[in-house]
N, C-alpha and C positions, 0 to 999 in steps of 0.2 A: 504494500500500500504506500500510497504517496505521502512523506512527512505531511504537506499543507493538510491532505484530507483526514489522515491519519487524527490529527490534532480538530481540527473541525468535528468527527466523529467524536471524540471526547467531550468536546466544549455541548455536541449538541445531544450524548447520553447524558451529561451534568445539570443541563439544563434541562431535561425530561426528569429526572430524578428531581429536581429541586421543584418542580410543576406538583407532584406526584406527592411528594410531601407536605408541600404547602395546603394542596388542598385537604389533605386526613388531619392535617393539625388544625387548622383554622376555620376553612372553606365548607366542606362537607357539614359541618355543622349548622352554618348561615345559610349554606345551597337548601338543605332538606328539612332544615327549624326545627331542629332536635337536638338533644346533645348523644342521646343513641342511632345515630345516622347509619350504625354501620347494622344495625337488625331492623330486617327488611321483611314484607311480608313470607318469603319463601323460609328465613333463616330457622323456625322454629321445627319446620319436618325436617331439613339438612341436620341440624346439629341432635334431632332427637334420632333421629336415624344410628347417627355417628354414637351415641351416647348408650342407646341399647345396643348395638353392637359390641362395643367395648363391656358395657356393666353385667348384660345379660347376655352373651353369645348368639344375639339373636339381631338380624337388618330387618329391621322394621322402623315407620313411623310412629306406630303406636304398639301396646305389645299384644292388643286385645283380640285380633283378628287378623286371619291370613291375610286380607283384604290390602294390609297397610305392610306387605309385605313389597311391594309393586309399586309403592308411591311416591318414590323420589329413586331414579339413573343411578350405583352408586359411585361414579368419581371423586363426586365434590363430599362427597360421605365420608369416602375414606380417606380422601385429606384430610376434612376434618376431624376422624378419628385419631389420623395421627398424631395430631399437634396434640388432641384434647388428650393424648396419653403424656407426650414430654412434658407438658405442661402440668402434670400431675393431677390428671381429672379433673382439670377447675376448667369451667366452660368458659366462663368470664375472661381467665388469663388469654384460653385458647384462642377465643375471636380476635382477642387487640395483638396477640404471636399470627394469626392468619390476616390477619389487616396488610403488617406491616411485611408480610412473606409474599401476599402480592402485590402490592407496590415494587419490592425489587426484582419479583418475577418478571413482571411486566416491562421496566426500565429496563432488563435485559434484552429484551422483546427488540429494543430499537437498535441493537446489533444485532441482530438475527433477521432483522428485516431488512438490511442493510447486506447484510451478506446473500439473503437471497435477491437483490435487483442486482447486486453486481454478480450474481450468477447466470442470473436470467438475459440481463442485457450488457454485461459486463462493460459495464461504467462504472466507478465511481462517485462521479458528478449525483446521478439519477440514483443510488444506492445514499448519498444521503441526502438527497430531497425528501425520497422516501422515510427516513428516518427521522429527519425533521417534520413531516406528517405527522407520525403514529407520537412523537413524544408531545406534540402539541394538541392531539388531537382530543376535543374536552369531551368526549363520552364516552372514550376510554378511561380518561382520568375520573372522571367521576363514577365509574362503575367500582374501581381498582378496590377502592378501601370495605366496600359491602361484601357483607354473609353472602353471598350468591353466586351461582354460578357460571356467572355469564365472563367474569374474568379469570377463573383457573381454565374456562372452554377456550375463550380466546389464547390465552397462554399458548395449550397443546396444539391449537391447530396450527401457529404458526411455527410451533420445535419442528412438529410435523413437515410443513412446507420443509421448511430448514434441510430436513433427510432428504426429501422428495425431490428436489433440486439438486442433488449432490450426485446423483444419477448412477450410482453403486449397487448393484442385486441387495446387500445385505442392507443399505441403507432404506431403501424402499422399505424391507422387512420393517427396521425398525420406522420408517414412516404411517406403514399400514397397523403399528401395534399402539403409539400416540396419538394418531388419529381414532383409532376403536376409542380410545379412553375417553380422547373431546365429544367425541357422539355419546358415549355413557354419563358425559359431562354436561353438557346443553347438546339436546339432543337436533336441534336445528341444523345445525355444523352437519349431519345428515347428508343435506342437500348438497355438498361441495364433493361428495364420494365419488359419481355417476363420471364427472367432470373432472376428476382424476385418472379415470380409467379413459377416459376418451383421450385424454393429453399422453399417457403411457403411448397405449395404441397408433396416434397418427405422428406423433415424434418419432418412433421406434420404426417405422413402418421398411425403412431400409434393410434394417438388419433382424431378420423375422423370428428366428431362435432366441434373440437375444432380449425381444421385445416383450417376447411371451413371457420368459424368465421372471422380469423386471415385473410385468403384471401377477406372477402366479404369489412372487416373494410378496408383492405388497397387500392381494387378497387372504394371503395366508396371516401375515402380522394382523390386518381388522378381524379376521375369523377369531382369532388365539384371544383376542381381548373380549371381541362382541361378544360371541355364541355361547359364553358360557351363562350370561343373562338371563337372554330367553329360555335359553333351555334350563334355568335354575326356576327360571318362575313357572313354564310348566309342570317341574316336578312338584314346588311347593301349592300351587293354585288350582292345574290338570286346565288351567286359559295358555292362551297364546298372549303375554302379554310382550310385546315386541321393544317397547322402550317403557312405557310407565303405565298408570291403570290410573285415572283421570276420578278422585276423589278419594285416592287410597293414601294422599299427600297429610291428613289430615286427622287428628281424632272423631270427626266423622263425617258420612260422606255427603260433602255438599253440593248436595242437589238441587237445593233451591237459588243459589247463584250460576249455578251452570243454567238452569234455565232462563235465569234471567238473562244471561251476557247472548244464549241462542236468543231470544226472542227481540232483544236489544238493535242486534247486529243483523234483524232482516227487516229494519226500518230506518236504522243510520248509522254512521260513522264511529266506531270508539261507544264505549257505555258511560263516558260524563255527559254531561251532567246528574245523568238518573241515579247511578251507582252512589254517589256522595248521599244524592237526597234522601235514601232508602238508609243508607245506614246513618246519616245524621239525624233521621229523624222528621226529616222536612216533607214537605208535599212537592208531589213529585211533577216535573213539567212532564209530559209526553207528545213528544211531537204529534202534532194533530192528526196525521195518517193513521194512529193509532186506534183513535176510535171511530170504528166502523161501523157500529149500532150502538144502538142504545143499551142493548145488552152486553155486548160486547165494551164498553167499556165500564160499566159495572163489573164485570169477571176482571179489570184492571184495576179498576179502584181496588177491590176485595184482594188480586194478588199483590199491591202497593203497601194494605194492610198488614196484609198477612208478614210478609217480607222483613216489616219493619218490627214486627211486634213479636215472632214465633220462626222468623228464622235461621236455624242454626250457623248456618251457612254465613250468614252476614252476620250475627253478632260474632263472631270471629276478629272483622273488620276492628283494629286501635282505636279508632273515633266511631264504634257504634254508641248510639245515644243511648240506652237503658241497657248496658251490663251490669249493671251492680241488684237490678231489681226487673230483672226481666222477665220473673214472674213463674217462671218452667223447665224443668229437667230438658237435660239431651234428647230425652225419650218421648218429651211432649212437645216433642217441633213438630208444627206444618209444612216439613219440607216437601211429602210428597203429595199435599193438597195445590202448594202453592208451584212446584215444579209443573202439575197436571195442566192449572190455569197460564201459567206463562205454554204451555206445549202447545194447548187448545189455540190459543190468540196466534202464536206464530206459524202456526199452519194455516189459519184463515189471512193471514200477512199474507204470505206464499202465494195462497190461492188467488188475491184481490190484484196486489202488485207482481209479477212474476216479472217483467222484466229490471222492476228497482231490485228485485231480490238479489238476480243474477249477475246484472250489469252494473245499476246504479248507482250499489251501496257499495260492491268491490272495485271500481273506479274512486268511488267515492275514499274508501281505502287507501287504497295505490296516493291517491291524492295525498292523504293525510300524511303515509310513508315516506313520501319521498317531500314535501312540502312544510311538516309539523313546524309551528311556530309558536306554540304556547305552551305553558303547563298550566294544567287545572286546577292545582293543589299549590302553589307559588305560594311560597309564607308570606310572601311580601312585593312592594311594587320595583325593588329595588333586585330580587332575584327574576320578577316575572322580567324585568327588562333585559339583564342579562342572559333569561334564557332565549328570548329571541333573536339576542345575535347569536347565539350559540349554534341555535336552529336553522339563523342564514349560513351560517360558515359550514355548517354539515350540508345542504343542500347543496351549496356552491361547488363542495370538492365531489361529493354526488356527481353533479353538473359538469366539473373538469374531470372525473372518471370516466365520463358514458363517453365524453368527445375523444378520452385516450385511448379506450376501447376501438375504438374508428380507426385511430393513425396504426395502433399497434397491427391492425387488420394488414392495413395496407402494406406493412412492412414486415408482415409476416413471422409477426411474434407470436408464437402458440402460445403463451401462457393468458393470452386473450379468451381462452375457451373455458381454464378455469374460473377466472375473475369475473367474465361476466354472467355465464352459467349458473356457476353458484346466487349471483345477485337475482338474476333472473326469477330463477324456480325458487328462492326463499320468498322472495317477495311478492310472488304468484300464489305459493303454500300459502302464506302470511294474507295477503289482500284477500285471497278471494275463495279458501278453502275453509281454514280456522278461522280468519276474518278476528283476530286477537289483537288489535294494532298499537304493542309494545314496541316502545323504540330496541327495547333489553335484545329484543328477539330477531330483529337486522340487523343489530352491530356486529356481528361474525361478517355477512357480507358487505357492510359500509366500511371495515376493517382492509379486505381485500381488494374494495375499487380504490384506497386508496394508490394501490400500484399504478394504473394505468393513470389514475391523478397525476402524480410524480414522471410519469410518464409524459404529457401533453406538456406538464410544466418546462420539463427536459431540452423537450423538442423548441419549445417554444423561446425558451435562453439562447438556445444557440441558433436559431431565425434570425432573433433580434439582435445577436452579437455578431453574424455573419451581416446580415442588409442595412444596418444601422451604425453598429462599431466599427465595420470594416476590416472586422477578424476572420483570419483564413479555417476553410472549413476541415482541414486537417489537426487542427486544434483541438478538434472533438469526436468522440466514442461516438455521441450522440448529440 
C-alpha cells in the first residue's frame, strides 16, 4: 500500500472509531431519549434466549413451551451467551461488554471494506472512498451500540464478502460458513445468497472445474452452519421451521399485533400513527378507506377497544398506557377475538381495494424505503430535524449507488450483480411481500450499495480531475 493512503486509511478508521464512540457515550442517548438506549424492543427474547441456554441447558425464549423454542435465529444468542458467561452471569455487565464489542467490530469493518474495493476494483483511491462511506455512515452508527441484531449481521456479512473476494477454494469454504451464521443472524442477509452463487458461476465460467469447486466449497460452508437449525427445530417441534416461528419470540404468542400490523398494511404505508395510539391509549385515527359500512367499522371501533384494553400482545409495548392495572391475566386476553376482527376487516380491504392492496400500498412502501424522512417517535424537535438530514444523506448515496450500478454495468464489473441483486429482492421481500417497513431491515443492503456509491464517486474524481484539472488519465486505476 501506498505510505499517502496507507496513512489516510488510519486517519479515516480513527475517525470512524471516534464517530462510533461519540455517539454510545453521548449521542444514543439524546438520539433515542432514554438513558437505556441500548434495550431495544427485540433485546428481551435475545438475551432470554442466551440466558436459559447458559442457566438451564435449554435455547428457548421462554422455558414454558416448545413453541419458544423457534423464536429468535440463534447467532446473536450465542454471542450473547458468550459475553453473559465472561462477564460472570450478570446481564447488565454483558450488554454494556456487547455495546462496546460492537463498536470495534464494526470500526474494523472499515478495513475490510477497504480491502475488499481494492480487490474488486483494485484501486486504492475507490477502497477508501469506500471506507470513508461505511465509517460515516449514520445508521450504521446508530444501530452499532443496541441489543440487536442487525449489527453483529452486518458485521459477518461483510468478514464474509472479505473471504468471498479472496477467490481461494478454502476461502469460499470459510465465506459460505460466516455467511450461514449472518443468515442465522438477521435473517434478511438471506437475500444476498442466490447473488453469490450467480457471481461464483459467471466469473468462473472460463475455467469450468474450477468454478464448480469454488461453488461446491462455498455451498458446503452455508450447509455446515445452516442445516443444522432446521433440522434441530424439526426434531424439537416435528414443523418445518426454516429460520424463526413468528410469535414464538415472546412469553406469548402475539396474535393480536400480528393482526393488526396484516390488517394495517393493506390500507397504508408503515402502522404509525395507529400503533402508538393503541398502545398509548389514545383514539385511534383510521384512514377513512377503513370504514366500509356501518358495521364494519363498528367490528373496528370494538377491535381498537379490545386492543387497547385486553391485548396481550400490545401491553408488551414500554409506553402501553395501563400496565400497572390492566385489569387481566395472560390467560384473559382477547387476542384471538381481537386477531379474528382485524382478519374479518382485512379481507373485506382485499376484496373492496385489490388493486391499493397489490400495487398501491407496496409502491407506497418502496416509497417510504427508499425516500423515509421522518421519525415518528422523535423525543424532540431538535433530533426530528437531524433525522431528516440523516434520511436525505441515506437517500442521496441510495441515489449515487443505483447510478454506480449503471457505470459498473458498463464496465463490466461483476460485482454489480451482487450489490444490486441483493438491494433489489430485499427490498421487493420488504415492500411488497412482508410489507414491515423497518429501516433495521434494509440496512444489510443500503450497506452494500454503498460500493457502487464509492464507485460513481471514483469515477466521477477522476472526470473532473482529467476535463477540469488537466490531469493525465494515466494517473488513475480509476
Amino acid at each position: 500500500m501506498h505510505p499517502k493512503y496507507k496513512k489516510q486509511l488510519v486517519l479515516i478508521l480513527l475517525f470512524g472509531l471516534f464517530l462510533r464512540v461519540l455517539f454510545t457515550l453521548f449521542g444514543a442517548e439524546l438520539y433515542f431519549g432514554r438513558s437505556d438506549f441500548y434495550y431495544q424492543e427485540d433485546t428481551y427474547s435475545y438475551t432470554q434466549a442466551a440466558k436459559n441456554l447458559i442457566d438451564y441447558g435449554s435455547y428457548k425464549t421462554s422455558l414454558d413451551a416448545d413453541n419458544y423454542s423457534t423464536g429468535r435465529t440463534p447467532t446473536y444468542s450465542l454471542f450473547i451467551a458468550l459475553i453473559y458467561l465472561i462477564s460472570g452471569k450478570n446481564m447488565y455487565i454483558a450488554m454494556h461488554l456487547i455495546m462496546w464489542i460492537q463498536v470495534l467490530l464494526d470500526t474494523l469493518c472499515i478495513i475490510l471494506l477497504f480491502s475488499i474495493s481494492r480487490k474488486l476494483f483494485n484501486s486504492q483511491r475507490l477502497g477508501l472512498v469506500i471506507a470513508g462511506l461505511y465509517a460515516i455512515y449514520p445508521f450504521v452508527i446508530l444501530r452499532t451500540p443496541l441489543i440487536a441484531s442487525e449489527s453483529l449481521g452486518i458485521i459477518l456479512m461483510i468478514v464474509s464478502l472479505y473471504f468471498f473476494v479472496k477467490d481461494k477454494k478454502y476461502d469460499y469454504l470459510i465465506s459460505g460458513i460466516i455467511i450461514g451464521a449472518a443468515i442465522l443472524c438477521k435473517i434478511q442477509i438471506a437475500a444476498i445468497i442466490p447473488f453469490m452463487l450467480v457471481y461464483i458461476l459467471i466469473t468462473k465460467l472460463i475455467i469450468i472445474k474450477r468454478h464448480i469447486l469454488h461453488l461446491v466449497f462455498f455451498i458446503l460452508g452455508l450447509a455446515i452452519v445452516y442445516l443444522p437449525w432446521p433440522i434441530r427445530n424439526y426434531y424439537i417441534t416435528g414443523d418445518v421451521v426454516l429460520t424463526l416461528r413468528l410469535g414464538g419470540e415472546y412469553e406469548s404468542i402475539e396474535s393480536d399485533v400480528l393482526a393488526f400490523k396484516q390488517y394495517i398494511n393493506t390500507v397504508q404505508s408503515g402502522f404509525e400513527p395507529q400503533l402508538s395510539q393503541i398502545v398509548n391509549g389514545k383514539s385511534v385515527d383510521w384512514p377513512q378507506k377503513c370504514y366500509l359500512s356501518y358495521e364494519d367499522s363498528i367490528k373496528l371501533r370494538k377491535a381498537e377497544y379490545l386492543s387497547q384494553n385486553c391485548g396481550s400482545g400490545f401491553r408488551k409495548y414500554s409506553t402501553y398506557w395501563n400496565k400497572e392495572n390492566h385489569g387481566f391475566s395472560g390467560t384473559e386476553s382477547c387476542n384471538k377475538e381481537i386477531s379474528s376482527l382485524f382478519s374479518e376487516l382485512r379481507a373485506k380491504q382485499i376484496e373492496k381495494y385489490p388493486f391499493d392492496y397489490k400495487v398501491k400500498v407496496p409502491l407506497g412502501n418502496l416509497k417510504t424505503a427508499l425516500l423515509k424522512s421522518s421519525l415518528h417517535d422523535a423525543p424532540n424537535k431538535v433530533i426530528s430535524f437531524l433525522a431528516l438530514g440523516l434520511f436525505i444523506f441515506r437517500s442521496l448515496l441510495l441515489l449515487l449507488g443505483i447510478f454506480g450500478i449503471y457505470f459498473m454495468i458498463r464496465h463490466k464489473l461483476m460485482f454489480w450483480i451482487i450489490s444490486s441483486g441483493f438491494f433489489l429482492l430485499l427490498y421487493y421481500y420488504i415492500c411488497f411481500v412482508t410489507r414491515n417497513i423497518e429501516m433495521r431491515y434494509l440496512l444489510p443492503a443500503d450497506v452494500l450499495m454503498l460500493i457502487p456509491a464509492a464507485y460513481l464517486i471514483t469515477i466521477s474524481y477522476k472526470w473532473v480531475a482529467i476535463k477540469i484539472q488537466r490531469r493525465k488519465p494515466e494517473h488513475f486505476k480509476i
